[in-house]
C-alpha positions as CSV (number, residue, x, y, z in Angstrom):
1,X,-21.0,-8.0,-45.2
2,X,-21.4,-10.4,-42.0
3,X,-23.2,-8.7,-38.9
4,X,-20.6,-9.0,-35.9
5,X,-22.2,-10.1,-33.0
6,X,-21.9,-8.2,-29.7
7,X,-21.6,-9.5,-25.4
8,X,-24.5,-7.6,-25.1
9,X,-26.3,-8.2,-28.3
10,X,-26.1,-12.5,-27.4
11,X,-26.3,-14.0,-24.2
12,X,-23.2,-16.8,-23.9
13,X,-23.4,-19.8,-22.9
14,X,-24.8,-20.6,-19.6
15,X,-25.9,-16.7,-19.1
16,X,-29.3,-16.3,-18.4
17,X,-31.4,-15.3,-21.5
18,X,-33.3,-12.4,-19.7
19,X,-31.2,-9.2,-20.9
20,X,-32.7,-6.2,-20.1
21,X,-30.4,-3.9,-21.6
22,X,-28.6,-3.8,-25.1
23,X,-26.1,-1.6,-26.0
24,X,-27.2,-0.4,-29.0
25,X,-30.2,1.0,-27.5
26,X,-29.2,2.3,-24.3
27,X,-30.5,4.8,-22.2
28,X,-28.7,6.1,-18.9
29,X,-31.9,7.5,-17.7
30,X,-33.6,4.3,-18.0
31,X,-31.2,2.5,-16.3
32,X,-31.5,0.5,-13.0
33,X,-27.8,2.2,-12.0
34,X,-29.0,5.3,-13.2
35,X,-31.8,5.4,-10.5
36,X,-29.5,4.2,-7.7
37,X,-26.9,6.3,-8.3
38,X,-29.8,9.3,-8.2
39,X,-31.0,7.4,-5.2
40,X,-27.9,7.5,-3.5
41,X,-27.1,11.2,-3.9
42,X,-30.4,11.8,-2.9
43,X,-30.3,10.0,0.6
44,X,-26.3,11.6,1.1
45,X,-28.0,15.3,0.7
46,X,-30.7,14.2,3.0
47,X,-28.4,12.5,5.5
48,X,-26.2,15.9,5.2
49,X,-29.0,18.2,6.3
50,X,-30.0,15.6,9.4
51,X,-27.2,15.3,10.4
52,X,-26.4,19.0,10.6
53,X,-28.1,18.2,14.5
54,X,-25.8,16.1,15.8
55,X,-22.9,19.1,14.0
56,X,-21.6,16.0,11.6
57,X,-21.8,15.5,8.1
58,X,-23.4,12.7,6.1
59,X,-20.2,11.2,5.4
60,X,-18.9,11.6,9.2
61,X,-21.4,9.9,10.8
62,X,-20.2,6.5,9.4
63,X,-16.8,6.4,11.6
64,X,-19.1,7.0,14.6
65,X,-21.4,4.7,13.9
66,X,-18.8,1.8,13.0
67,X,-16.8,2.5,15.8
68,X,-19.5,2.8,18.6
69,X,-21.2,-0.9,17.2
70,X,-18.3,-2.5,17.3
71,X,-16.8,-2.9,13.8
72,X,-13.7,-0.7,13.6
73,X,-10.9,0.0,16.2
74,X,-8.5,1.4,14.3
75,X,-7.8,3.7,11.9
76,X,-7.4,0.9,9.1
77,X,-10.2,-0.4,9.8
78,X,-12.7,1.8,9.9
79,X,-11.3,3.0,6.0
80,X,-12.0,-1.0,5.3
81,X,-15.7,-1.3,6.6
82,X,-16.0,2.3,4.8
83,X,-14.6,1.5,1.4
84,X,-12.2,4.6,1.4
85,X,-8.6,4.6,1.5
86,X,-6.8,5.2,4.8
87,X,-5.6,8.7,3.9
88,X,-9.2,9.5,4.0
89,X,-10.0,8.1,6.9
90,X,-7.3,9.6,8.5
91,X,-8.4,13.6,7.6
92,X,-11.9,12.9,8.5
93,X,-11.0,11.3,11.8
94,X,-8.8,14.4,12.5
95,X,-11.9,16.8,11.5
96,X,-13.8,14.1,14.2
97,X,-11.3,14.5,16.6
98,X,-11.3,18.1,16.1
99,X,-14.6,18.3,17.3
100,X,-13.4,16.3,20.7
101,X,-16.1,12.9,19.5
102,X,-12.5,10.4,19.6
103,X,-9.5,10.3,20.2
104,X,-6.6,8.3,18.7
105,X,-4.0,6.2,20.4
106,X,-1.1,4.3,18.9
107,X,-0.6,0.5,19.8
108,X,1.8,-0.2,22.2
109,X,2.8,-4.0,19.9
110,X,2.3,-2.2,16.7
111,X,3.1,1.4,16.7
112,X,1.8,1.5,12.8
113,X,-1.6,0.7,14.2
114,X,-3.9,3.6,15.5
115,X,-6.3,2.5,17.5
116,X,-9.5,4.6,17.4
117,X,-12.8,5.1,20.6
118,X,-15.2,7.3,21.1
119,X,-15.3,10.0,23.5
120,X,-18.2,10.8,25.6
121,X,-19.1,13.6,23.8
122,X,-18.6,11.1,20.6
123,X,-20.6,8.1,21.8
124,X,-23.9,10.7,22.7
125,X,-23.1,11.9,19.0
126,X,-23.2,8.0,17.9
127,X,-26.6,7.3,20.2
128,X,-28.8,10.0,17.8
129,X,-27.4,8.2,14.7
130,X,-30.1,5.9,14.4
131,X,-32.6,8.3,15.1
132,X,-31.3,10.6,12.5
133,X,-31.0,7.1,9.9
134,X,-34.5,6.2,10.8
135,X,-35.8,9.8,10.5
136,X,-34.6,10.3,6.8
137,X,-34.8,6.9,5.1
138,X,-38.9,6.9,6.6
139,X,-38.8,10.2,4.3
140,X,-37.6,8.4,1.7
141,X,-40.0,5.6,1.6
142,X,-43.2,8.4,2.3
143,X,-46.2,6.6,0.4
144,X,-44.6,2.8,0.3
145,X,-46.7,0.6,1.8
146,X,-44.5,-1.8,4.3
147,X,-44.5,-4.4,1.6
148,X,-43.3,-2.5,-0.9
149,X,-40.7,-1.2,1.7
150,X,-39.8,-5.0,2.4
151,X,-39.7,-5.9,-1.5
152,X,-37.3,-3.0,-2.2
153,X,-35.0,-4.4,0.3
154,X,-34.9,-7.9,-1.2
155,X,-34.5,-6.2,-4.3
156,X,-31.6,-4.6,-3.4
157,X,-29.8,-7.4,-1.8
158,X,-30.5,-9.3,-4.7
159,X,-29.0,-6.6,-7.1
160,X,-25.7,-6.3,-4.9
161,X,-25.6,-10.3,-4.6
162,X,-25.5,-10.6,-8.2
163,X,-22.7,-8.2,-8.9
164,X,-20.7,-9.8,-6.9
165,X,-20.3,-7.8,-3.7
166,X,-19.8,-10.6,-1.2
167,X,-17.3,-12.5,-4.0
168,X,-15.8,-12.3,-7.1
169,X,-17.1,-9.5,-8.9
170,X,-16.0,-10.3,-12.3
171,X,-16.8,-13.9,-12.6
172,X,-20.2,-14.2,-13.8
173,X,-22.9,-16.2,-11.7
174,X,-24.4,-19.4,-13.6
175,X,-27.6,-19.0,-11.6
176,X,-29.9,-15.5,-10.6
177,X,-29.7,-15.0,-6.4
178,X,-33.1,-15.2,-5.3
């Protein structure tokens, strides 16, 4: 009986032959998405407790934060720059609104368009963002020297290059980003 040959057993033609996974052996634990994913959870529960101070959550903060720097204006986008849908958006910015940070007004051109600002009370909220950011990610990287601080970085924006982020996530890239 023939062997069938596997995607991941074979690199195809013009793929790089550095594979660092095969299926047949894999291990989730050992896996580079493994460790962000642990990574990730690990900076939200961090981020959660921090930002208890300012009385937001780690996932509030982010409507704040795009809003006061200029990114969002509405309620659509804001859910874009977040990567949640609008219905989303929508209950957490009533939560926000709740707590008197911003306030929503319609368009007068478009009344489908909400368009979103801070309120005083919101934008002092926004200004101890950073400070709060800075505070837990230097947590984070305890015992990194600034190098390997700097190298995980370019790591990073390597990894999310190569999958695609900034384009076409399923068509596969000839060459590694550097």
């Amino acid at each position: 009986m023939k062997a069938i040959s596997t995607p991941a057993s074979q690199p195809s033609q013009g793929e790089p032959a550095d594979r660092f996974y095969d299926g047949s052996k894999f291990s989730g634990e050992e896996s580079v998405g493994y460790w962000i994913k642990q990574a990730y959870q690990t900076l939200q529960r961090n981020l959660d407790a921090e930002m208890q101070g300012c009385d937001l959550t780690g996932m509030q903060w982010g409507p704040l934060w795009l809003i006061s720097r200029g990114k969002a204006d509405t309620v659509a986008a804001c859910a874009r720059e977040a990567g949640i849908d609008a219905g989303a958006m929508t209950r957490m910015l009533d939560r926000l609104e709740a707590k008197g940070l911003l306030e929503r007004t319609r368009s007068t051109q478009d009344r489908r368009v909400v368009h979103v600002s801070l309120t005083e009370h919101g934008q002092e909220a926004a200004d101890r963002i950073p400070y709060c950011l800075a505070e837990v990610l230097n947590r984070q990287l305890r015992g990194f020297s600034r190098e390997e601080a700097d190298t995980l970085l370019g790591l990073l924006r390597r990894f999310v290059s190569n999958g695609g982020a900034c384009g076409d996530a399923t068509a596969p890239s000839d060459e590694p980003q550097p």
